[in-house]
C-alpha positions in Angstrom: -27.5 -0.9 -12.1 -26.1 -2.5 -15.1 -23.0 -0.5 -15.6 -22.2 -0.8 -12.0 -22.5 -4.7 -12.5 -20.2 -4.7 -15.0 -18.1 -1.7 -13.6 -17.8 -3.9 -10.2 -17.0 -7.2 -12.2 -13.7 -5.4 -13.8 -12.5 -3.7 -10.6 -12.4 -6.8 -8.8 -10.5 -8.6 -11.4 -8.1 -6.0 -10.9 -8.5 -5.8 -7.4 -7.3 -9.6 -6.9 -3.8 -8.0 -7.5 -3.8 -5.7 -4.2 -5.2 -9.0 -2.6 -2.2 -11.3 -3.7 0.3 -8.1 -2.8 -1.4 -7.7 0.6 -1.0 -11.9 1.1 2.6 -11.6 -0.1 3.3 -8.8 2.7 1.5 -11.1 5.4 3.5 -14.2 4.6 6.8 -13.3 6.2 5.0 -12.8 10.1 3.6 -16.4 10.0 6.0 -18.0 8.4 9.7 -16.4 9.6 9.1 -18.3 13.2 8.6 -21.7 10.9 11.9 -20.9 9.1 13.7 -20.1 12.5 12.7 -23.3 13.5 13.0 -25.5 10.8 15.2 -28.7 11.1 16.7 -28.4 7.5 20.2 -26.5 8.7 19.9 -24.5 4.8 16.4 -23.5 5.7 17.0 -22.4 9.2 17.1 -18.7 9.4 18.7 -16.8 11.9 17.6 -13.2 13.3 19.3 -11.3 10.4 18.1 -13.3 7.9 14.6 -13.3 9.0 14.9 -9.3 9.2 16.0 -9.6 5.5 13.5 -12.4 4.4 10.9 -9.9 5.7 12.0 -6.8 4.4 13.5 -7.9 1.0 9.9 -7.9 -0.5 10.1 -4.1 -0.4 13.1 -3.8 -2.9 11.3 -5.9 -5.3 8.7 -4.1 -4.5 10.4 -0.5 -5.6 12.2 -2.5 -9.2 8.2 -3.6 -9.8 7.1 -0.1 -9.5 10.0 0.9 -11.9 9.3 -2.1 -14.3 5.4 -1.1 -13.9 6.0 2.4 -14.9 7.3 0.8 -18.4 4.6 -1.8 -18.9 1.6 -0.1 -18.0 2.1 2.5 -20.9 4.0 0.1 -23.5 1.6 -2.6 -23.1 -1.1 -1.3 -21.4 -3.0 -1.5 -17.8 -4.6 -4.6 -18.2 -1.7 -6.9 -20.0 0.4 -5.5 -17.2 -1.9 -6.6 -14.2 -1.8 -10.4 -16.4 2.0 -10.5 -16.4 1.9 -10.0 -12.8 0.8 -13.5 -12.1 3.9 -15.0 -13.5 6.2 -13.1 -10.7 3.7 -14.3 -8.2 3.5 -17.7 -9.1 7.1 -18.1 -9.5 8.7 -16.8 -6.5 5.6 -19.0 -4.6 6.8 -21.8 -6.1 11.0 -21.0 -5.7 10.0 -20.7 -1.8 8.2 -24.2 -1.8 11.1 -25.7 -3.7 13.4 -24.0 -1.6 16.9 -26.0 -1.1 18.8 -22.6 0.5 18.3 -19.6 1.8 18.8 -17.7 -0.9 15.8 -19.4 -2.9 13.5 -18.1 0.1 15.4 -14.8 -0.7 14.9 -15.0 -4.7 11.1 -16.6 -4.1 10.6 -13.1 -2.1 11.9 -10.8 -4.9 10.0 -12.2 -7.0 6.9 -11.6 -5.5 7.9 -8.5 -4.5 8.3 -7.2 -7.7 5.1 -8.4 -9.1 3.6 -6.6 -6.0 5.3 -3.6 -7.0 3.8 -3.6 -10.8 0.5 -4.0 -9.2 0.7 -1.6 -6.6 0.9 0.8 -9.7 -1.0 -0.7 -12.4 -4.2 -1.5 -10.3 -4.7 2.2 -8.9 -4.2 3.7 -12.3 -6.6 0.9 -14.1 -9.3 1.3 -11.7 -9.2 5.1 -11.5 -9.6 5.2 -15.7 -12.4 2.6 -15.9 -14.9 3.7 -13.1 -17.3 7.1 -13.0 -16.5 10.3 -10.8 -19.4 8.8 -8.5 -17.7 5.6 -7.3 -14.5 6.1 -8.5 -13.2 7.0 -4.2 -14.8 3.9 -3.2 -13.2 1.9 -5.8 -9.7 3.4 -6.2 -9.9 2.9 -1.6 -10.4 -0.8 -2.2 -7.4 -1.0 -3.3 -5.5 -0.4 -0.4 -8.6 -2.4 1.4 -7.7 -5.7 -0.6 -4.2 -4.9 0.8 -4.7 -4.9 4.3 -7.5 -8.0 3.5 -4.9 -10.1 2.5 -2.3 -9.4 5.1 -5.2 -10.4 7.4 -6.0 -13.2 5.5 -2.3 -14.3 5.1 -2.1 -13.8 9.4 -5.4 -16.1 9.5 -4.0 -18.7 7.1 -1.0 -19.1 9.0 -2.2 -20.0 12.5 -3.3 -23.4 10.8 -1.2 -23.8 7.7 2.7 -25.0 7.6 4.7 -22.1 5.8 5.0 -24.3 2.3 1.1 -25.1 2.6 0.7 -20.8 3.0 3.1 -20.1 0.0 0.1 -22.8 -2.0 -2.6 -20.7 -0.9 -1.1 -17.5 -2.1 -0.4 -18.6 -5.4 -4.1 -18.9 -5.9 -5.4 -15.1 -6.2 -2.8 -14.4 -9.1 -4.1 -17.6 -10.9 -7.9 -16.4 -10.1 -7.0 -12.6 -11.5 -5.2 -14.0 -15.0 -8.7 -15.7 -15.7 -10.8 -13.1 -14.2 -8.7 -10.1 -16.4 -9.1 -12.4 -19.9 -13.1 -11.0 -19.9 -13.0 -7.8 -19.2 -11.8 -5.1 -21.3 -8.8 -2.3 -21.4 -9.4 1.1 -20.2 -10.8 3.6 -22.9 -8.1 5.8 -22.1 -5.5 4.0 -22.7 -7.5 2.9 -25.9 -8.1 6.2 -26.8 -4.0 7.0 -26.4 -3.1 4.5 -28.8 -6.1 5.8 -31.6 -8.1 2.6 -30.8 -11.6 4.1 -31.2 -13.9 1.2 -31.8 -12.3 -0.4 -28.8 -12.5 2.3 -26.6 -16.1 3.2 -27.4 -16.8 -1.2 -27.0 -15.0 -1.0 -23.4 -17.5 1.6 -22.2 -20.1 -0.1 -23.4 -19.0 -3.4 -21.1 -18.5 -0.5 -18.5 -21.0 1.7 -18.6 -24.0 -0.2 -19.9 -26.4 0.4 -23.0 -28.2 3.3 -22.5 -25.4 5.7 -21.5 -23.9 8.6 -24.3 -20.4 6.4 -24.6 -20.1 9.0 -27.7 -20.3 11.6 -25.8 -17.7 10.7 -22.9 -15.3 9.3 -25.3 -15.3 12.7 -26.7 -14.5 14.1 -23.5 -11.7 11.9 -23.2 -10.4 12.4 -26.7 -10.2 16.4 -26.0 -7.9 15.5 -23.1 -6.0 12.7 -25.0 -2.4 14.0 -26.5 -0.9 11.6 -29.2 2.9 12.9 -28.9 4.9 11.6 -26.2 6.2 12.6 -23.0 9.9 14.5 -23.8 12.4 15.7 -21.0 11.6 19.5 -21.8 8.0 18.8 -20.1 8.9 18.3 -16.6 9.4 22.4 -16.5 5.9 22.6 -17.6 3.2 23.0 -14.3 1.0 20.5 -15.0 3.8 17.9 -15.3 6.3 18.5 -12.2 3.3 19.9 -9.6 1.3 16.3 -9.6 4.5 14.5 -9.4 5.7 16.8 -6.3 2.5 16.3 -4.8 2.3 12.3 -5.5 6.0 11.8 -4.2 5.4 13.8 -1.4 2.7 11.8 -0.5 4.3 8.4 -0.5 7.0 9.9 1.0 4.6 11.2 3.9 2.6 7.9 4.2 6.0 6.0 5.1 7.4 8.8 7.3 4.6 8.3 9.8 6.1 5.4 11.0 3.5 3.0 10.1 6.2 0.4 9.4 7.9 1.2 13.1 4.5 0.7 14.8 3.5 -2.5 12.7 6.8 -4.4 13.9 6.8 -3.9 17.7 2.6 -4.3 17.4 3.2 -7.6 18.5 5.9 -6.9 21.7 3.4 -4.2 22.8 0.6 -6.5 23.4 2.3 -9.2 24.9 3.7 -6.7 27.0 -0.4 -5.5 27.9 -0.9 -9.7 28.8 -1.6 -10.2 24.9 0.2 -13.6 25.2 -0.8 -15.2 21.6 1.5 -12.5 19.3 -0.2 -14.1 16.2 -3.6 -13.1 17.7 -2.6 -9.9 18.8 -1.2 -9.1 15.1 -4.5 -11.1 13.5 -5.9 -7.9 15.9 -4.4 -5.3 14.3 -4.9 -6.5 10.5 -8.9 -6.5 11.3 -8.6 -2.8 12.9 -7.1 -2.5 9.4 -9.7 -4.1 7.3 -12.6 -2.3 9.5 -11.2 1.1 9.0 -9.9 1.1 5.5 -13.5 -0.3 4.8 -15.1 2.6 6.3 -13.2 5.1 4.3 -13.7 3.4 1.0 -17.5 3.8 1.9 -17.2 7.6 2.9 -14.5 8.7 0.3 -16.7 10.1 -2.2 -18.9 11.8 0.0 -16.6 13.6 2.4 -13.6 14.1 0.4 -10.6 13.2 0.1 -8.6 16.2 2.0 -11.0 15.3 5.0 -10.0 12.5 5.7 -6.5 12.9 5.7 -7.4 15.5 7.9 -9.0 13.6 10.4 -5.9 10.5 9.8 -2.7 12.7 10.2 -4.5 14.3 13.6 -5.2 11.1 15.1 -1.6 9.3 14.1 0.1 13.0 14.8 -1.8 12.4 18.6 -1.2 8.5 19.2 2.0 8.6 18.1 2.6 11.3 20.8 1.1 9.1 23.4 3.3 6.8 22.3 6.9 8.8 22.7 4.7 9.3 26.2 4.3 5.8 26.9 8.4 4.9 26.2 9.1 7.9 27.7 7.3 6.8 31.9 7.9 3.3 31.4 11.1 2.7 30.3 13.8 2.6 32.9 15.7 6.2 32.1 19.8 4.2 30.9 17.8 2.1 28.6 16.2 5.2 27.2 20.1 6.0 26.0 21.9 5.7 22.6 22.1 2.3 21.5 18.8 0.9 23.7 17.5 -2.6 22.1 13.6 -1.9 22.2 12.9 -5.8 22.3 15.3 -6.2 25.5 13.6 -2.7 27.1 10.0 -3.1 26.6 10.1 -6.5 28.6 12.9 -5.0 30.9 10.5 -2.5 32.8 9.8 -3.2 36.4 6.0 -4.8 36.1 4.0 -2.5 38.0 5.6 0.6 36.5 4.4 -1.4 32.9 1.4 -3.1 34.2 -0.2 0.1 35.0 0.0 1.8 31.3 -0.1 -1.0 29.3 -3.8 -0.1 28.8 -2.1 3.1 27.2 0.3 1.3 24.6 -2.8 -0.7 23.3 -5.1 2.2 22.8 -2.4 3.9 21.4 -1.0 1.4 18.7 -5.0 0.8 18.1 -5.6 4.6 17.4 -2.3 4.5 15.0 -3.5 1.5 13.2 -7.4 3.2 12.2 -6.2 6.3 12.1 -3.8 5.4 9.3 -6.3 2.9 7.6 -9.1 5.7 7.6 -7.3 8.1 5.5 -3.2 8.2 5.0 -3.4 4.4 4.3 -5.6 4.3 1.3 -5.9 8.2 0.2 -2.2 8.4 -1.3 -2.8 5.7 -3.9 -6.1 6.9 -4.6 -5.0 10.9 -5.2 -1.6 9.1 -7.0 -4.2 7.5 -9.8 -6.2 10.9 -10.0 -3.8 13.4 -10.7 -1.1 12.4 -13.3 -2.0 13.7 -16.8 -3.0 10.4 -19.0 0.8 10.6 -21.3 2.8 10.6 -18.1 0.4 8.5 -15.9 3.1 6.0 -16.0 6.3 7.0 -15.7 4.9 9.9 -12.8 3.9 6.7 -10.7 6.4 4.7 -11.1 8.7 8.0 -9.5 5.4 7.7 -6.8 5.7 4.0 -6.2 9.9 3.8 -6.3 9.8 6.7 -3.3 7.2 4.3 -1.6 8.9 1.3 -1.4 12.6 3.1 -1.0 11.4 5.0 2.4 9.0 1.4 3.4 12.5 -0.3 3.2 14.7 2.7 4.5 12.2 3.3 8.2 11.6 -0.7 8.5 15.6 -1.5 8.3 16.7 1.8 10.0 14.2 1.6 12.6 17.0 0.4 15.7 19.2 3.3 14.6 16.7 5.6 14.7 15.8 4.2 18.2 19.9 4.6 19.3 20.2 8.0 18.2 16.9 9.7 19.3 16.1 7.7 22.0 13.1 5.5 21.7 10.3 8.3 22.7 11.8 10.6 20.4 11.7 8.2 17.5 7.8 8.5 18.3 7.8 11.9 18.8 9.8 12.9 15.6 6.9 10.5 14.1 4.6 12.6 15.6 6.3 15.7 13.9 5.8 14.2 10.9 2.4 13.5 11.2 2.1 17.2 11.9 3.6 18.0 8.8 1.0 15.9 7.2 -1.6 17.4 7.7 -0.2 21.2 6.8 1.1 19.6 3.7 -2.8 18.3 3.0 -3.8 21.9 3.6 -1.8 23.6 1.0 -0.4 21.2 -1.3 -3.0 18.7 -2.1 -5.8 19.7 -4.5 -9.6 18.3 -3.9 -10.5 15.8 -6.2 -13.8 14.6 -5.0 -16.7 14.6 -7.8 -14.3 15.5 -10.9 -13.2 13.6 -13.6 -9.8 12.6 -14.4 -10.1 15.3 -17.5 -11.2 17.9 -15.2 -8.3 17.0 -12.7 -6.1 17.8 -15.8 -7.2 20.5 -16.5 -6.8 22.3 -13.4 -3.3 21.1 -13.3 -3.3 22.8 -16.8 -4.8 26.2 -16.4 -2.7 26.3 -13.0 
């Protein structure tokens, strides 16, 4: 009980960084109708700088994952997750001193690039400091702080003014540089750097008194290589096959269309009689919350392959209904090349609509937990299992750049998409993709339920 005190007290330090990344997602949906509305003419943004105040998080998103992939070996994991807070802070504080637009735009890029180092840094940290028992749960709370604080960012700004928001979510970055001051680095990255006394005192904090930290710090040790990473070792297996696997799997999570869904969640509900759209979306971020909750509960005990199992058959199936959905409803010339979802989903004659609105909800509602119970969180988790400890960093920043690249790629080229396939067959190629999901979980992705980050690398190894 001790350890797991003291085990729980580090990983939410850490985990107040996926909280502050999920609030700095959530700001842009309750505060882009604010700035569209604004009386300051040099606040007031129009349609296609609200699309780029929304999305230009992501690109500071993918240079923080590259930046991360630097710090979080140079200086290590938890120096890296301190730094963040500056980022955060700043660009919070260019937004509320904003005189232009592009101050909203830098204020954005600034926290998107802290969110990108901690999108990498916090996996990998929590993954080297917990036990193989908890380390699922744990290393799935990650992506459950996430979708907790675009929720709580949705929440916030049904009440607050946008300036008052950007106050409040300067806080958890303040709360985290305290928090990571008292607890310690992670042994292995102790270990790396022939700290001994350290890493043997940080499982100590982590583990409790009574455990053999001897005895696992030899474990590590045997696993720990002092040279560094050279160019010739990508040909080697256990190099370029967990990189493969972890790209592919950010690649895969963003491919589902998660990002499509998420931005016409709110014109489907209205659509359905959901009138409030910052309800309907404060809706979907608690299917979120509930479902990436349960899987950060059942992770360790079912396995990670499961449930992306169960998660790519239940997005590959609503996405269908879905491409079903667009396909009835929509009038058949809007279902052309160049259609403007927004003007066709409230085009539809209303008892044609009325009648399968039911169908849109339950679909977009399936999506939503089917992504939160496995292709949501499990990525990140399997990303922070599988690199071996000397390329840990630079193998997820590769992981985190492809992330952010395709999150910023599917959300901007969404409309073309919609123009060249059609809108069902945007949904339907999703589907496809969802498909390949689950075939890729089948034969690419290894088990790493009840193993240690040693034995993970040593498979990779013998393999």
């Amino acid at each position: 009980r001790v350890q797991n005190k003291k085990l729980y007290l580090a990983s939410l330090a850490a985990l107040l960084g996926p909280l502050s990344f999920g609030l700095a997602l959530g700001y842009s949906s309750p505060a882009i109708p604010e700035l569209r509305k604004i009386n300051n003419p040099k606040l007031r943004l129009d349609s296609s700088q609200a699309s780029w105040f929304g999305s230009v998080v992501t690109l500071g998103a993918a240079a923080g994952g590259v930046l991360g992939g630097y710090l979080v070996d140079k200086v290590g994991r938890k120096l890296s997750l301190m730094l963040c807070s500056v980022p955060y802070v700043s660009g919070y504080i260019v937004i509320i001193a904003a005189q232009n637009v592009w101050m909203l735009y830098l204020g954005r890029m600034l926290t998107g690039l802290a969110s990108g180092i901690t999108s990498l840094v916090v996996p990998v940290y929590i993954s080297e400091v917990s036990h193989t028992n908890v380390r699922g749960m744990l290393g799935s709370c990650v992506q459950l702080m996430v979708v907790t604080g675009i929720l709580g960012a949705y929440i916030a700004g049904m009440t607050l003014k946008w300036h008052w928001l950007a106050v409040l979510c300067a806080f958890p970055p303040c709360v985290m540089l305290l928090f990571m001051m008292f607890v310690p680095e992670t042994p292995r990255f102790l270990l790396n750097w022939n700290k001994r006394a350290e890493a043997i005192a940080a499982l100590q904090f982590l583990r409790g008194p009574y455990v053999d930290h001897e005895w696992e710090c030899r474990q590590i040790e045997t696993n720990v290589e002092e040279e560094g990473l050279n160019l010739s070792e990508f040909k080697n297996p256990s190099i370029y096959r967990p990189l493969l696997i972890g790209v592919a799997l950010m690649f895969l999570q963003q491919v589902t269309g998660i990002n499509a869904v998420m931005f016409y969640a709110e014109s489907i509900f209205e659509d359905a009689d959901f009138k409030d759209g910052r309800m309907a979306s404060v809706i979907v971020a608690s299917i979120q919350v509930c479902f990436t909750a349960v899987a950060a509960l059942i992770v360790d005990k079912t396995g990670r392959k499961v449930l992306l199992y169960i998660s790519g058959i239940i997005m590959a199936l609503s996405t269908a209904l879905f491409g079903f959905y667009f396909k009835v409803v929509l009038p058949k010339g809007n279902n052309s090349s160049n259609a403007d979802l927004w003007f066709t989903l409230n085009s539809v004659s209303p008892g044609t609509e009325n009648k399968l609105s039911w169908l849109a909800v339950v679909s977009l509602g399936l999506f939503v937990a089917g992504f939160a119970l496995g292709w949501g969180p499990v990525p990140w988790l399997v990303m922070s299992e599988i690199f071996p400890l000397k390329a840990r960093g630079i193998l997820s920043s590769a992981c985190v750049l492809t992330n952010w690249v395709m999150a910023f790629l599917v959300t901007k080229e969404f409309h073309d998409f919609i123009g060249f396939l059609t809108s069902y067959g945007t949904f339907w190629l999703f589907s496809a993709f969802c498909c390949l999901n689950v075939t890729f979980t089948a034969f690419c992705v290894p088990e790493t339920k009840g193993r240690t980050l040693e034995q993970i690398e040593a498979y990779f190894r013998r393999s």
